[in-house]
C-alpha positions in Angstrom: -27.1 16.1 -13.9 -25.9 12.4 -13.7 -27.5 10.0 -15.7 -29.4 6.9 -13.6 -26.6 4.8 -15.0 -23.6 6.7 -14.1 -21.6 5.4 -11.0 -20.3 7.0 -8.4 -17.2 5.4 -7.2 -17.6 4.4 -3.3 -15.6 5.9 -0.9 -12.0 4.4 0.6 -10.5 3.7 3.9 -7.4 2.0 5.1 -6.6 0.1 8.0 -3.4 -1.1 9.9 -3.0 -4.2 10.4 -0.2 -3.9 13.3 1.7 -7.0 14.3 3.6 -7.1 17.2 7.0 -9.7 16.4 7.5 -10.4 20.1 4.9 -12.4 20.5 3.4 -12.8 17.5 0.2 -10.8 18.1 -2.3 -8.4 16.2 -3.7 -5.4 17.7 -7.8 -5.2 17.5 -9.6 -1.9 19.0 -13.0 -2.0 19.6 -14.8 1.5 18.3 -16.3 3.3 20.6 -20.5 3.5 20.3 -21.4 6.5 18.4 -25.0 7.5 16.6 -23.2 8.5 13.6 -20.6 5.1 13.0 -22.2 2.5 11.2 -19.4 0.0 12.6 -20.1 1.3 16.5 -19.2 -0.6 18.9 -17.5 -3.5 16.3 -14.3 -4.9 17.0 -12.0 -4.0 14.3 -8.5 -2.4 13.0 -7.3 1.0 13.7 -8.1 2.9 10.5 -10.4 4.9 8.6 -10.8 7.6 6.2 -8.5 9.8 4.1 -7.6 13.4 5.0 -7.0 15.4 2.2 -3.5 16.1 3.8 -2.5 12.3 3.6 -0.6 11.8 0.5 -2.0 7.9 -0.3 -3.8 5.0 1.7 -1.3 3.9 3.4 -0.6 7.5 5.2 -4.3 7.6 5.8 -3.7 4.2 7.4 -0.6 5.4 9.4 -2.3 8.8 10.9 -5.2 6.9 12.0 -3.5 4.4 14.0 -1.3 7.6 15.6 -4.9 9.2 16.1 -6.8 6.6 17.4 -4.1 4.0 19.5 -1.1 6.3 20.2 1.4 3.9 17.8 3.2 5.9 15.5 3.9 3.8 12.4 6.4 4.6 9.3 6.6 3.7 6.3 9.3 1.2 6.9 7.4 -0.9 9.2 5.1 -1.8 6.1 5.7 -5.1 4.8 3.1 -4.5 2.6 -1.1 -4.9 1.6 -3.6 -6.9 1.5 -6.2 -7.3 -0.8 -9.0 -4.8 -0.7 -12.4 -5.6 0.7 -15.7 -4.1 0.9 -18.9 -5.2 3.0 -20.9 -8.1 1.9 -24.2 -7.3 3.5 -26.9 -5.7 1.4 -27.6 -3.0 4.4 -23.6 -1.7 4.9 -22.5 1.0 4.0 -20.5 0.8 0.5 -16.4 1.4 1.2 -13.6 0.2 -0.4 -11.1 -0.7 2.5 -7.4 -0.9 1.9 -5.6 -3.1 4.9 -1.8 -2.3 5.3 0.4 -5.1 7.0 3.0 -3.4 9.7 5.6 -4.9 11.8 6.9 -4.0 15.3 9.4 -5.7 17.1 7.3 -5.7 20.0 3.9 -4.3 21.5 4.0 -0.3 21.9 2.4 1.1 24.4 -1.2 2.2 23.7 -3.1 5.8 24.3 -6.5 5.0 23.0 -8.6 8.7 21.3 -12.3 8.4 21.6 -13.0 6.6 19.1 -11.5 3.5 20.6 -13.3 2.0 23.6 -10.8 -1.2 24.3 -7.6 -2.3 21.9 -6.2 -5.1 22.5 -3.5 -8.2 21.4 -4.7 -11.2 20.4 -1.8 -14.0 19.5 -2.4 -14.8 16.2 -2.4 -18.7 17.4 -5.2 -17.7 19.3 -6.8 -16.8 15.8 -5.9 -20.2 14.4 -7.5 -22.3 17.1 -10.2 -24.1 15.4 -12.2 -23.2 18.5 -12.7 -20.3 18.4 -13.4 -20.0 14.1 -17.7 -20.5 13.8 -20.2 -18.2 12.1 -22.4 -15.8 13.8 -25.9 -15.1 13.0 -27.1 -11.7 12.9 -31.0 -10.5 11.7 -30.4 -7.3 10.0 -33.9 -5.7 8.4 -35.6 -8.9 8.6 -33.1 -11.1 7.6 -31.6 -14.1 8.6 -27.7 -13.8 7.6 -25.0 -15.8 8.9 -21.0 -14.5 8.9 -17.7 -16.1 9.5 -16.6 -15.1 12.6 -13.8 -15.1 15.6 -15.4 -15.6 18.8 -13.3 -14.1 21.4 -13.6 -13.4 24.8 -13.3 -10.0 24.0 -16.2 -10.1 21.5 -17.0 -11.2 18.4 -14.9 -10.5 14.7 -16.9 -10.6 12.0 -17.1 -8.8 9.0 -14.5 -6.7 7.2 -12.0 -7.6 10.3 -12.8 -11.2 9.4 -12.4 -11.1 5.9 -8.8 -9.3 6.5 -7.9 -11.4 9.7 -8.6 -15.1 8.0 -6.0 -14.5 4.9 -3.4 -12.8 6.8 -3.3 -16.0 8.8 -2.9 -17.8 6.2 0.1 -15.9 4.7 2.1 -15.5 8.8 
């Protein structure tokens, strides 16, 4: 029996971080509401947990996009990772999310599972307008907490997608 001291390690997920060359654009799905998905309804990247067929993260991240979007990625459209993040509210579930950066010459088309409600491009200048960048407030459990966010007309990013999203820009 484990000790009160012993730590379990949290779970991991990957995500694909799919960028269209063309016209230099990321694709953002919104997840379809569901009693059982902490992230319902949240605008995010295709991705999620491993199958214990996938051989590593970034296969997870590959099947899940084919499952979830239609796009089927390979290996060779990685141009790499980015750093690991987990949620920062004190109420999320704990994960340890591993985002893969891929490249496509151009967008594919989409045929959403589902788990996806909307996916959509957003031009990553879109994502630099100053606009657009300004926290959201949330009250989770009785709390006041305020997140970074992108405000888009399609809804608001916040969250892991932010925390993925805003360094990414700052490396394209």
């Amino acid at each position: 029996m484990p000790g009160r001291h012993d730590t379990v390690t949290p779970p991991r997920a990957a995500v694909a971080v799919v960028l269209a060359r063309h016209t230099e654009s990321v694709l953002l799905i919104r997840r379809a509401e569901r009693a059982d998905d902490p992230w319902s309804g949240h605008i995010g990247l295709p991705g999620g947990r491993p199958s214990p067929a996938d051989a590593d993260l970034l296969e997870t991240a590959m099947r899940e996009t084919s499952e979830e979007v239609g796009i089927e990625l390979d290996r060779v459209h990685c141009l790499g990772l980015l750093d690991q993040v987990s949620p920062r509210s004190p109420f999320a579930h704990v994960v340890f999310v591993q985002p893969y950066v891929f490249l496509l010459p151009k967008r594919p088309p989409l045929m959403l599972s589902a788990e996806v409600a909307e996916a959509f491009w957003v031009e990553l200048a879109e994502l630099r307008d100053p606009a657009i960048q300004r926290e959201m407030q949330i009250d989770l459990r009785g709390q006041h907490l305020t997140f970074p966010a992108y405000h888009l007309p399609q809804g608001i990013v916040w969250g892991l997608t932010e925390r993925i999203l805003t360094p990414l820009l700052e490396l394209a």
